[in-house]
C-alpha positions as CSV (number, residue, x, y, z in Angstrom):
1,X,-31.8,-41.6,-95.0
2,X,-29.7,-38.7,-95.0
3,X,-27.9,-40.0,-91.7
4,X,-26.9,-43.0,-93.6
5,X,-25.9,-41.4,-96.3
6,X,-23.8,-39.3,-93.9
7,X,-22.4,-42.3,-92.0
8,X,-21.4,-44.0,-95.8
9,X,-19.3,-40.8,-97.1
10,X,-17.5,-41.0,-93.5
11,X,-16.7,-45.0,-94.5
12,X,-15.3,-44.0,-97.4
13,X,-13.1,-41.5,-96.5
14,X,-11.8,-43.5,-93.9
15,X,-11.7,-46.6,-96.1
16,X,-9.4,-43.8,-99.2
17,X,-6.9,-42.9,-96.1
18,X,-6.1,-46.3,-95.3
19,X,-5.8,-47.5,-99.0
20,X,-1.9,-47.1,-100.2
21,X,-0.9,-44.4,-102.0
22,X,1.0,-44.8,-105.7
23,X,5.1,-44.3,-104.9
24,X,6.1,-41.4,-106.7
25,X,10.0,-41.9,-107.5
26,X,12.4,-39.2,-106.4
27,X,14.8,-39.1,-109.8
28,X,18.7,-38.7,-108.9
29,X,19.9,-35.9,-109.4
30,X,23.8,-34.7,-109.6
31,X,25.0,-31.4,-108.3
32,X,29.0,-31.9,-109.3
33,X,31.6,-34.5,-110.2
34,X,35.4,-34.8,-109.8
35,X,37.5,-34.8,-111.9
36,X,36.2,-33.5,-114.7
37,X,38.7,-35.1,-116.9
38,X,40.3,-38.4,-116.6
39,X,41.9,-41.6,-118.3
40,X,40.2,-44.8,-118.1
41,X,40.2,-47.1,-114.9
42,X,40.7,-43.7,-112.9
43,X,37.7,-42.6,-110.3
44,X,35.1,-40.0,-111.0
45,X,33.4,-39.2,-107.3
46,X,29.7,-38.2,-108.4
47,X,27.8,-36.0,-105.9
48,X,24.0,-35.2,-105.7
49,X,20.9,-36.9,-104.1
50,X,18.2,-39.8,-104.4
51,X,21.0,-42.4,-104.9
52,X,19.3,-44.9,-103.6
53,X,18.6,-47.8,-105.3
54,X,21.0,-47.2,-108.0
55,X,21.2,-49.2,-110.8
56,X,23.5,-48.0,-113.7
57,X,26.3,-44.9,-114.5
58,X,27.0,-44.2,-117.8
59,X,29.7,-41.6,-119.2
60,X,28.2,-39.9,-122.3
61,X,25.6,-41.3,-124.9
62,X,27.2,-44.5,-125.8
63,X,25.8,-48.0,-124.8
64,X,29.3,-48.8,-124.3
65,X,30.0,-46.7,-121.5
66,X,28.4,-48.0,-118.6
67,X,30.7,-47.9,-115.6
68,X,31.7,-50.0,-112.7
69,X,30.8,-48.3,-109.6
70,X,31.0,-48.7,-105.7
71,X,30.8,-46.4,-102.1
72,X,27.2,-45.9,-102.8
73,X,25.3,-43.8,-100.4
74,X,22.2,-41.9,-101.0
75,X,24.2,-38.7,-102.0
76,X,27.5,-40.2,-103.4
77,X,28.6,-42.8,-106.1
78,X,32.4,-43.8,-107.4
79,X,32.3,-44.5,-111.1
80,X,35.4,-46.3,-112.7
81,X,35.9,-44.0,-116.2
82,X,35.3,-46.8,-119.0
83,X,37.5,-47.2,-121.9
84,X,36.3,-45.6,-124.8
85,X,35.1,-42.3,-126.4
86,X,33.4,-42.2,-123.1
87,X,33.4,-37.9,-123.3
88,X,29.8,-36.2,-122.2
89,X,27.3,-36.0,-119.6
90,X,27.0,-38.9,-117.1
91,X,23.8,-40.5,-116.7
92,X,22.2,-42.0,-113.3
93,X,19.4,-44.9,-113.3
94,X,17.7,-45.5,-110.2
95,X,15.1,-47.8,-109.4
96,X,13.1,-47.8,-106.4
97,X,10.1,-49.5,-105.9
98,X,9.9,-50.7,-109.1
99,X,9.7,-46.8,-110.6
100,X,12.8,-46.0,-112.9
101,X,14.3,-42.8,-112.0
102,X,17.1,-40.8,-114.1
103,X,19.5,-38.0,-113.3
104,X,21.7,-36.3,-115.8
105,X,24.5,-33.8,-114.9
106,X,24.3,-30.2,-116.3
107,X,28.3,-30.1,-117.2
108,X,29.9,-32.6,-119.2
109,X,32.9,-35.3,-118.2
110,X,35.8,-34.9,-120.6
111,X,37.4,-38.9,-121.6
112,X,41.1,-38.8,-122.6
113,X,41.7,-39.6,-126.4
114,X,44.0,-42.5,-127.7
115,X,47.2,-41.1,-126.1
116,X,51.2,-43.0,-126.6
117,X,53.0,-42.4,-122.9
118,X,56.3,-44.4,-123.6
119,X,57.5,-47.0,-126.3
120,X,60.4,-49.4,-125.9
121,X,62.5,-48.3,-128.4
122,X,63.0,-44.6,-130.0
123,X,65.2,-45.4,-133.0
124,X,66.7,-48.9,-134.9
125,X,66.0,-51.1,-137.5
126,X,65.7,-54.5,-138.2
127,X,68.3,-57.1,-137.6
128,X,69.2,-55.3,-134.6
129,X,65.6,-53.8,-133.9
130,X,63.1,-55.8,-135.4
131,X,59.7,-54.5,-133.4
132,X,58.7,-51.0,-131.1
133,X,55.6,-51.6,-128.2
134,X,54.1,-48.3,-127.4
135,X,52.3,-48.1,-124.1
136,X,49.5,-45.8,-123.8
137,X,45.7,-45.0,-123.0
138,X,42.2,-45.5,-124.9
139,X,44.2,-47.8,-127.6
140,X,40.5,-49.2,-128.5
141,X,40.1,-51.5,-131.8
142,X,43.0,-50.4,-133.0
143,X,43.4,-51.2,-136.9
144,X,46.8,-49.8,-138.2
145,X,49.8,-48.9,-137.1
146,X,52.3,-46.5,-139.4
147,X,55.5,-45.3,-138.8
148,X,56.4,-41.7,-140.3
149,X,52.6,-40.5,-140.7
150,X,53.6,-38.4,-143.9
151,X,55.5,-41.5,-145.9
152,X,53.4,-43.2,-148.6
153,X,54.0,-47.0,-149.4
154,X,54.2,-49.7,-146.8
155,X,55.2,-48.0,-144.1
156,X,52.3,-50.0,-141.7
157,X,53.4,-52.4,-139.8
158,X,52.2,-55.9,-138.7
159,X,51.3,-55.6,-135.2
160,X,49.6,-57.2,-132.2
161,X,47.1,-55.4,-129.6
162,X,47.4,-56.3,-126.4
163,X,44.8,-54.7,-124.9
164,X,43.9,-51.4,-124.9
165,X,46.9,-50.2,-123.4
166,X,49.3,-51.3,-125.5
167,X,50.3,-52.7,-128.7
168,X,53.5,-54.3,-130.8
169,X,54.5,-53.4,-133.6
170,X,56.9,-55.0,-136.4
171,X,59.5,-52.0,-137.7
172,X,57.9,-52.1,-141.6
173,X,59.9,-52.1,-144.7
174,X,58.4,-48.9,-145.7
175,X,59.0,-47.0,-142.5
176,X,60.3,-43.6,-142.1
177,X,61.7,-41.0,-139.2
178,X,58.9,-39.1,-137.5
179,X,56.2,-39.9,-135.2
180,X,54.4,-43.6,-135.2
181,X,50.6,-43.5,-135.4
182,X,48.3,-45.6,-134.1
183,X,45.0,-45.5,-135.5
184,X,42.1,-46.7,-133.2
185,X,38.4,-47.1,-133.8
186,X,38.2,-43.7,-131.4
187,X,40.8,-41.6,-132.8
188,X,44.5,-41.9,-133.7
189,X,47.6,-41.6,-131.2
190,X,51.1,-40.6,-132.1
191,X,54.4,-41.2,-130.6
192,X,57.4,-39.3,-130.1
193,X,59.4,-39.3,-133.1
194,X,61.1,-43.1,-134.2
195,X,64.6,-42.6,-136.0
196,X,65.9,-44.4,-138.6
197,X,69.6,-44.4,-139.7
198,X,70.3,-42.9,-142.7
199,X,71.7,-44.7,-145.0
200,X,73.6,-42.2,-147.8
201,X,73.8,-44.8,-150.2
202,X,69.8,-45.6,-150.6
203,X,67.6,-42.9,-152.1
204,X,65.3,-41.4,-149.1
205,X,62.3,-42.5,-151.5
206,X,63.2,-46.2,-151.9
207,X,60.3,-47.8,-149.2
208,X,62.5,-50.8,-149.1
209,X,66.3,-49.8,-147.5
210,X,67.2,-53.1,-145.6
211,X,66.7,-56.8,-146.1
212,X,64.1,-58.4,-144.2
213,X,62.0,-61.6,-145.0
214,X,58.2,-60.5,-143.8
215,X,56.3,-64.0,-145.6
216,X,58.1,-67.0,-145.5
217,X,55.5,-69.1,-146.2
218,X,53.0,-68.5,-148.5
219,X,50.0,-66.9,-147.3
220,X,46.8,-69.7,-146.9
221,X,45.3,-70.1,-150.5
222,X,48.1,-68.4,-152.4
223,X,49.6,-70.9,-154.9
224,X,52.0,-69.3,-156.8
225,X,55.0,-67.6,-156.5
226,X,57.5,-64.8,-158.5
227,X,61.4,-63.4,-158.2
228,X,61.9,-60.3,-158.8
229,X,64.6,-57.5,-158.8
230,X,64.5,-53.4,-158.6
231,X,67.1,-51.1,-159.9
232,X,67.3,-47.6,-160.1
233,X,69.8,-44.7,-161.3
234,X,71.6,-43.8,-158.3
235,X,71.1,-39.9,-158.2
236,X,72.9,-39.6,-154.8
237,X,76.4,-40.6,-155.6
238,X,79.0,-38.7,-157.6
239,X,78.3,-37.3,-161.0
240,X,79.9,-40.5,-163.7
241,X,79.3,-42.9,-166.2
242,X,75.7,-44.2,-167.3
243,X,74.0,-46.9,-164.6
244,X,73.7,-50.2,-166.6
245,X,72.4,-53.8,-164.5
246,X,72.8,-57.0,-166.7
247,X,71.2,-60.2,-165.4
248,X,72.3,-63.3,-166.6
249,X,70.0,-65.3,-164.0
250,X,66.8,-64.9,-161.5
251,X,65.5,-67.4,-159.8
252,X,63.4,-68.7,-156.5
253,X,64.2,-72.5,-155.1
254,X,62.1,-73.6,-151.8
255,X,61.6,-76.4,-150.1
256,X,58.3,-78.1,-151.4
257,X,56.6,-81.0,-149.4
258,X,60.2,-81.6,-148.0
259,X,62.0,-81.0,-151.5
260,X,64.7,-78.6,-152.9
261,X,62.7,-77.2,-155.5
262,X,63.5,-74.5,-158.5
263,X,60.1,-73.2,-158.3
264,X,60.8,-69.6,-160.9
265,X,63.9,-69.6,-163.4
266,X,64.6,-66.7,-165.8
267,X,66.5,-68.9,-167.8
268,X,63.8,-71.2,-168.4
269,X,60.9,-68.9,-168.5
270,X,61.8,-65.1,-169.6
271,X,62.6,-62.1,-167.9
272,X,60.2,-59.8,-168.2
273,X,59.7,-55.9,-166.7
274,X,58.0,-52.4,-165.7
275,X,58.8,-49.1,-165.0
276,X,57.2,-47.6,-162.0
277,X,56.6,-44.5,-160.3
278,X,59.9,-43.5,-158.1
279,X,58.7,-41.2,-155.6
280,X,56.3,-42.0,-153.9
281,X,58.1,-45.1,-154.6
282,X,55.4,-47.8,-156.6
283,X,52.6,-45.3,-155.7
284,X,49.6,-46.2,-158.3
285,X,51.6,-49.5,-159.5
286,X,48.5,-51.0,-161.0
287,X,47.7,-48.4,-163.2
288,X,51.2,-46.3,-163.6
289,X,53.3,-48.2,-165.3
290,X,55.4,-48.0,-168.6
291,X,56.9,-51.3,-170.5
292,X,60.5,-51.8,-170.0
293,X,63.3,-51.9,-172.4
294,X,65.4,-55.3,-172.3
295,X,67.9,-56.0,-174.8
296,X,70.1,-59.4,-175.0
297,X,73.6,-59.6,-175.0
298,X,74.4,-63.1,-176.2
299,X,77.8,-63.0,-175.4
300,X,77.4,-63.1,-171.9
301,X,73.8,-64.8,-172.7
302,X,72.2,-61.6,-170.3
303,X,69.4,-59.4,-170.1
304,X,70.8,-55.8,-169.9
305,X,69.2,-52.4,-169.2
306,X,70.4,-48.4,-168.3
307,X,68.5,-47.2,-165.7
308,X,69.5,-43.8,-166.4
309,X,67.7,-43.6,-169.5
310,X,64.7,-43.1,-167.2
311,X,65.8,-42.0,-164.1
312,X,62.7,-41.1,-162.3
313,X,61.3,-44.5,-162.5
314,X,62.1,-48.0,-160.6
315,X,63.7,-50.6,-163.0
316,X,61.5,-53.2,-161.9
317,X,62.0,-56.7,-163.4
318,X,60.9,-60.6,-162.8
319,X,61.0,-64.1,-163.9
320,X,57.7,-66.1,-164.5
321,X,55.4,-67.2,-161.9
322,X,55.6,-70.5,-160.5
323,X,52.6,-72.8,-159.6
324,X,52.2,-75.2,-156.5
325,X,49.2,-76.4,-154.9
326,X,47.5,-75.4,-152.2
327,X,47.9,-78.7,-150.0
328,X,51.7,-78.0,-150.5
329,X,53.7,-77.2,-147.5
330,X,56.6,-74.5,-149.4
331,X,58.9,-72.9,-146.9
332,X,63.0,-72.4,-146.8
333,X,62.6,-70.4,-149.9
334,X,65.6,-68.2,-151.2
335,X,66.0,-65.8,-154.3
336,X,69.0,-66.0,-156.2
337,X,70.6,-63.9,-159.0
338,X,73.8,-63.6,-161.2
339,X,74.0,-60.0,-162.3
340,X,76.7,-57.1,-162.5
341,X,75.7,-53.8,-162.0
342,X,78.0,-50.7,-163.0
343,X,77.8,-46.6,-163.6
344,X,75.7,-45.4,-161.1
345,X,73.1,-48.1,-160.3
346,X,71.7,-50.0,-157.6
347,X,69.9,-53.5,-157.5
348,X,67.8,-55.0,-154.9
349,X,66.1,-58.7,-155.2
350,X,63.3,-60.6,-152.9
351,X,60.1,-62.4,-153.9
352,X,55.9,-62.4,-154.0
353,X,53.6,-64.7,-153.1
354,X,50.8,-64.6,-155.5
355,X,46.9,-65.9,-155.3
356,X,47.5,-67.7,-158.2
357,X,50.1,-67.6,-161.1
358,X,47.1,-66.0,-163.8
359,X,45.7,-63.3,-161.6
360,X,46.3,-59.3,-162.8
361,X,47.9,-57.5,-160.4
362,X,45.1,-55.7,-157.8
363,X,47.2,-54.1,-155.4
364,X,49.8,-55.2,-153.0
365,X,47.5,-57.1,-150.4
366,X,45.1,-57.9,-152.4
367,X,46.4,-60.6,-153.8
368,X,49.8,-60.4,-153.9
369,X,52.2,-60.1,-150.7
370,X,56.5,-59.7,-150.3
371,X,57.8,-62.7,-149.3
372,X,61.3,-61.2,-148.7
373,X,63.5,-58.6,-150.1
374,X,67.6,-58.8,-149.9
375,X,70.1,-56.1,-149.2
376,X,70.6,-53.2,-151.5
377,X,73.3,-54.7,-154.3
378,X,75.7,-51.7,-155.2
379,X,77.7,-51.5,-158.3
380,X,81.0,-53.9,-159.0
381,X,83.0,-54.3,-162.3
382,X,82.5,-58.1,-161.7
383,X,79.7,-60.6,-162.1
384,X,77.7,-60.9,-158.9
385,X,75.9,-64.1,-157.1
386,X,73.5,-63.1,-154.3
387,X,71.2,-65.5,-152.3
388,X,68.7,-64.1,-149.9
389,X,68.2,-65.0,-147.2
């Protein structure tokens, strides 16, 4: 008995050595990278062991910074940085034999930030310069674009991203000298200064300095329509008489469904208006605002008002809205107005599209947008006309 017993144990060891053993993963592991900085798209040459069987690279702790890779060899990989905030330790996932293996690296890889290199043009405005591309890096989700970063109004422009390397930009009506930024889901880049001429007739607050038609059409939905006028006291020219505007007429015709249409009239509706903060030019326009004083002259049947009675506010005036549906197709709109300006005052016109003709005013964007604003009118003993455009 105890010989078999014997002769059994001896089986089963010899039966244990030829049974396989469990595969115990060897995890990757890094011992230096190069370079420790980079854009995106450049090459990151990972060094270390157990590189076998690789399976992922990923540059810091975001899910969506997995890299391309190649040259794989059991000590070496070449990652592709992604684009992104991609900054951090980069992660290796093995697999062999169906065991998961991970290696982290003990120093962290350092992703460029949104970063402008060039842009096509360093100073204009519209007619002659109408839009600026800026070329750069890490230009990710990219959801404004603002030219003179200190200005307040509408100096952000209408652009389009085109890819993350680039995007267009549309020169604003609000924009001012200084750098251009672009603001990105990851961080925001700025340019090299973009100059604007100076124009010494135009205040430096007025967000509005040249004519430029940025809604043509109305927006989808939008059914109705105002014109509209600014004046202010023009603090920048010589010291002399009072600044008085008188409007006779304001008015918006378009084309509707084909037609020549007089969509807004002042002298069939009223003229009504606001004073509004000055500088920052319309800043809080839904809630700071004072009424403003018209009077008639019924000689020259017109409106008439001093802006220099309150000279740290925009004269800002209108005619009534006008009403279209929204299955109308409105386009080859202009604004038109009969007014003389005199003293030290300045006029500009334009119109708004509107979300509908009974809606309070929430903000320009909200549901209101310019259709179009016209040169800045400058002061003339005579009676003006001006169409725009």
């Amino acid at each position: 008995m105890k010989a078999l017993k014997q002769h059994l144990a001896a089986a089963l060891a010899v039966i244990l050595l030829l049974l396989p053993t469990a595969v115990q993963a060897a995890d990757p592991a890094i011992s230096d990278f190069a370079p420790a900085s980079a854009d995106p798209g450049a090459t990151v040459t990972i060094n270390g062991t157990n590189f076998g069987g690789l399976k992922s690279i990923r540059f810091g702790p975001s899910s969506s910074c997995y890299a391309q890779y190649s040259g794989v060899t059991a000590t070496q990989a070449k990652a592709v940085v992604p684009v992104g905030n991609c900054s951090g330790q980069i992660t290796l996932h093995n697999l062999v034999s169906g065991v998961d293996g991970y290696g982290t690296s003990s120093s962290s890889f350092t992703s460029s930030p949104p970063r402008i290199d060039s842009m096509s043009a360093t100073s204009g405005q519209p007619p002659s310069v109408v839009s600026v591309t800026l070329t750069g890096v890490n230009l990710l989700g990219t959801a404004s674009v603002c030219f003179g970063v200190s200005a307040i109004g509408h100096n952000c422009a209408l652009f389009t991203s085109n890819g993350t390397t680039s995007v267009t930009a549309q020169i604003p009506t609000g924009a001012r000298t200084g750098p251009i930024a672009v603001n990105t889901s990851i961080g925001t880049a700025y340019s090299p200064t973009f100059a604007l001429p100076d124009d010494p007739k135009i205040p430096d607050e007025a967000w509005t300095r040249w004519a430029y038609v940025s809604a043509p059409t109305p927006p989808a939905g939008y059914t109705s329509a105002t014109p509209w006028g600014v004046a202010v006291f023009d603090t920048r020219s010589p010291a002399g008489s009072a600044g008085v505007v008188e409007v006779q007429n304001l008015k918006l015709t378009c084309d509707v469904n084909g037609v020549a249409t007089t969509l807004a009239d002042s002298a069939t509706s009223y003229l009504g208006g606001g004073l509004y903060e000055r500088d920052p030019w319309f800043a809080n326009a839904e809630s700071d605002n004072l009424p403003m004083p018209l009077a008639q002259n019924t000689s020259t049947a017109s409106w008439y008002f001093a802006p220099n009675t309150v000279s740290d506010r925009i004269w800002h005036f209108w005619a009534g809205r006008a009403n279209f549906s929204t299955s109308a197709s409105v386009s080859n709109c202009h604004v038109y107005g009969k007014m003389r300006a005199t003293g030290r005052a300045l006029v500009q016109l334009g119109w708004d599209w509107w979300s509908s003709s009974t809606s309070p005013d929430q903000g320009y964007g909200a549901n209101n947008v310019q259709g179009a604003q016209s040169p800045w009118i400058f002061v003339s003993p005579n009676w003006q006309e001006i169409t725009y455009p």
